[in-house]
C-alpha positions, -999 to 999 in steps of 0.1 A, spaced: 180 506 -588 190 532 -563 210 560 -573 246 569 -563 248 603 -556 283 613 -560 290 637 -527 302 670 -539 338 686 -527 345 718 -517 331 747 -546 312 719 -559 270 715 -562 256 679 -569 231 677 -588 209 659 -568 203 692 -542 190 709 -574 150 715 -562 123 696 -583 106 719 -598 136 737 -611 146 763 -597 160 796 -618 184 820 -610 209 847 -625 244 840 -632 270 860 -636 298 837 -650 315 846 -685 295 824 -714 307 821 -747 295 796 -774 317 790 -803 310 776 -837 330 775 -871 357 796 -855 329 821 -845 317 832 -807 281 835 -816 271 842 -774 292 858 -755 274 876 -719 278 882 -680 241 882 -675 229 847 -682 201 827 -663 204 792 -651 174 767 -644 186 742 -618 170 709 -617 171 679 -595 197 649 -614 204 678 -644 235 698 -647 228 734 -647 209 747 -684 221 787 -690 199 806 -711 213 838 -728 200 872 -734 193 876 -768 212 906 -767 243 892 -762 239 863 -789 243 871 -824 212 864 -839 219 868 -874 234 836 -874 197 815 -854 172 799 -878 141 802 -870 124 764 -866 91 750 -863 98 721 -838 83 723 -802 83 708 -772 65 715 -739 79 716 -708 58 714 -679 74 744 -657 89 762 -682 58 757 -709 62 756 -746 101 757 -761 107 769 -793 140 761 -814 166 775 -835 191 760 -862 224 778 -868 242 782 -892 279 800 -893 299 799 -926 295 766 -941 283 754 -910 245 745 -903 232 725 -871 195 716 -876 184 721 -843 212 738 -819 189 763 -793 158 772 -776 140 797 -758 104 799 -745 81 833 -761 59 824 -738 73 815 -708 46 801 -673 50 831 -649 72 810 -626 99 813 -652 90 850 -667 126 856 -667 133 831 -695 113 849 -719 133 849 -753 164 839 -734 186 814 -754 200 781 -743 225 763 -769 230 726 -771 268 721 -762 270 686 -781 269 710 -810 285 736 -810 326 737 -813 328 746 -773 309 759 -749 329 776 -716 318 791 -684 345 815 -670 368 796 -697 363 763 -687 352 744 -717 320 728 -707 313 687 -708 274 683 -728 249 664 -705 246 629 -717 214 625 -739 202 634 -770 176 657 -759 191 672 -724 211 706 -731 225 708 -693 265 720 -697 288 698 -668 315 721 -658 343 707 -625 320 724 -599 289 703 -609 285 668 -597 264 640 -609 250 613 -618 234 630 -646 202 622 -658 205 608 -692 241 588 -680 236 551 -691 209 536 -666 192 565 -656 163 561 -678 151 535 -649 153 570 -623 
C-alpha cells in the first residue's frame, strides 16, 4: 500500500523528510505539560528526536520537570538508536497514570544528549502545548510523538500504517 504523504505548507515539516535513523536536535519552543490542574514540565531548552513517518518526540531536562511528582517504574524497552528506555508513572493529587514518561540513563553515544531527559506521553496527561498550542498525541498506544499545526503526516501508528 503506498503511502500518501501529505505535502507540507508554508512553516510546516512532514514527517516523511524526518531522516531514518532519527535525527536529534535542541528546541527552544515553550513546553509545558499539565496534569490535575498542575504544570509538572515547564522549559525552553528541550531536545527533539526526529524520525521518518513520527511526529516530533521532546524530551525535557530533568531540571525543569518537577520530579517529585515521577514514579520510578521497572518497565523497559529498547530502542535500537536511542538504547534502553526507562519509565516513569505520575502521580499529581489524586491522580496516578501507570506509565506516563521515559528517559534513557544510558543513552548509545549518538544520542548522549538524551541522557536523563524526560519525554511525557500526551495521551495522558491533561494537555501538552508547544509555544501554547495544545499538542494532538501521536496515534498509537505506544508512540509518544506530540502533532502540533506545523507537523504534517501520515503518522505512523494512523489506521493502516502497521502495513508501512
Amino acid at each position: 500500500m503506498p503511502i500518501k504523504r501529505i505535502e507540507p505548507g508554508p512553516d510546516q515539516e512532514s514527517v516523511w523528510d524526518y531522516p531514518r535513523p532519527p535525527r536529534l536536535e535542541d528546541c527552544h519552543k515553550h513546553i509545558q505539560v499539565t496534569l490535575n490542574g498542575v504544570t509538572i514540565a515547564d522549559t525552553r531548552q528541550a531536545r527533539r528526536v526526529l524520525e521518518t513517518s513520527h511526529p516530533p518526540v521532546y524530551y525535557l531536562p530533568p531540571e525543569d520537570v518537577q520530579v517529585e511528582y515521577l514514579i520510578p517504574r521497572f518497565n523497559r524497552s529498547f530502542c535500537e538508536w536511542k538504547g534502553e528506555a526507562h519509565y516513569y508513572g505520575v502521580m499529581v493529587g489524586d491522580r496516578v497514570i501507570d506509565i506516563a514518561a521515559w528517559y534513557y540513563p544510558t543513552p548509545t553515544p549518538a544520542f548522549a544528549a538524551l541522557r536523563m531527559y524526560i519525554a511525557f506521553y500526551a495521551q495522558y496527561m491533561d494537555f501538552c502545548t508547544v509555544d501554547g498550542e495544545e499538542v494532538i498525541p501521536q496515534p498509537g498506544g505506544f508512540y509518544g510523538g506530540w502533532i502540533t499545526h506545523d507537523v504534517v503526516g501520515p503518522f505512523k501508528g494512523d489506521a493502516g500504517s502497521e502495513l508501512w
